[in-house]
N, C-alpha and C positions, 0 to 999 in steps of 0.2 A: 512073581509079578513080572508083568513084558511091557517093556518099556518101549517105545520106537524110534528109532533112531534115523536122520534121514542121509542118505549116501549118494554119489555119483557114479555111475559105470562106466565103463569103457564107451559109453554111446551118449553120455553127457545127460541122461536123463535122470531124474533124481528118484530114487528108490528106497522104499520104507525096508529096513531092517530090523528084525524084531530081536532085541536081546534079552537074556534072562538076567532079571536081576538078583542076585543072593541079597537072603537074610540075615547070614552069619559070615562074620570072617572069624577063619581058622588061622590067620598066619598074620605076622605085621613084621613091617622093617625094625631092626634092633638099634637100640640109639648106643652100643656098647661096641667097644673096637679091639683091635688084640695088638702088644706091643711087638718088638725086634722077638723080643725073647718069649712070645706067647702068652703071655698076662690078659687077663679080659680085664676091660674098666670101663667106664663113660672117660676119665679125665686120665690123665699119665703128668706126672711131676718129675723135675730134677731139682737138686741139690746141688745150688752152687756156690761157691764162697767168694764173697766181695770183700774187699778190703778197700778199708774209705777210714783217710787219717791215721792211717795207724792200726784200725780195729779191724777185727775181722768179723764179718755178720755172713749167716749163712742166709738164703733168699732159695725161695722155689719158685721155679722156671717150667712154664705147661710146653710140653711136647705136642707138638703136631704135625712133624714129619715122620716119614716111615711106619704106620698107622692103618692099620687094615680093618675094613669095616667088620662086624660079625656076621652079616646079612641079613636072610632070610627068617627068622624063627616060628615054632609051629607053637599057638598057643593051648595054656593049659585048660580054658573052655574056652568056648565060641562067646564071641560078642556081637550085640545086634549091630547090623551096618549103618555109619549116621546116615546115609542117605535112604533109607528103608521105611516109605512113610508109616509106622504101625505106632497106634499108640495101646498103653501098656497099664494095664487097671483091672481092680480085682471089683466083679460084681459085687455090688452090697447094697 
């Protein structure tokens, strides 16, 4: 599908560009990140120990420094693009 898109050139006049639109993405950003020590996760916990009156209680602590995104990932099949007007129905 060509979508049109409207642009300005160097001469201020406004000009129709036509882009293609894909039906499938193959890739999508990863919501998963990698620790100091290379661990993939969504979340990273610590272990810390508080001492309150006497007792000592352990408590976890979310990490979110030092935390590197995963990035890019290539997915395992194509999924239709939400913005791709097709709708999707089995003749009967």
């Amino acid at each position: 599908m060509i979508q049109p898109k409207m642009e300005r050139n160097s001469h201020w006049r406004e000009v129709e560009v036509f882009q293609v639109a894909r039906s499938f993405v193959l890739t999508r950003r990863s919501s998963m990140y990698f620790d100091e020590d290379g661990d993939l996760a969504h979340e990273f916990y610590e272990e810390t120990v508080v001492t309150k009156n006497g007792q000592r209680k352990a408590k976890l602590k979310r990490i979110y420094k030092n935390l590197t995104p995963q990035g890019i990932i290539k997915l395992d099949h194509p999924c239709i693009h939400v913005d791709f007007p097709v709708v999707l129905c089995e003749p009967g």
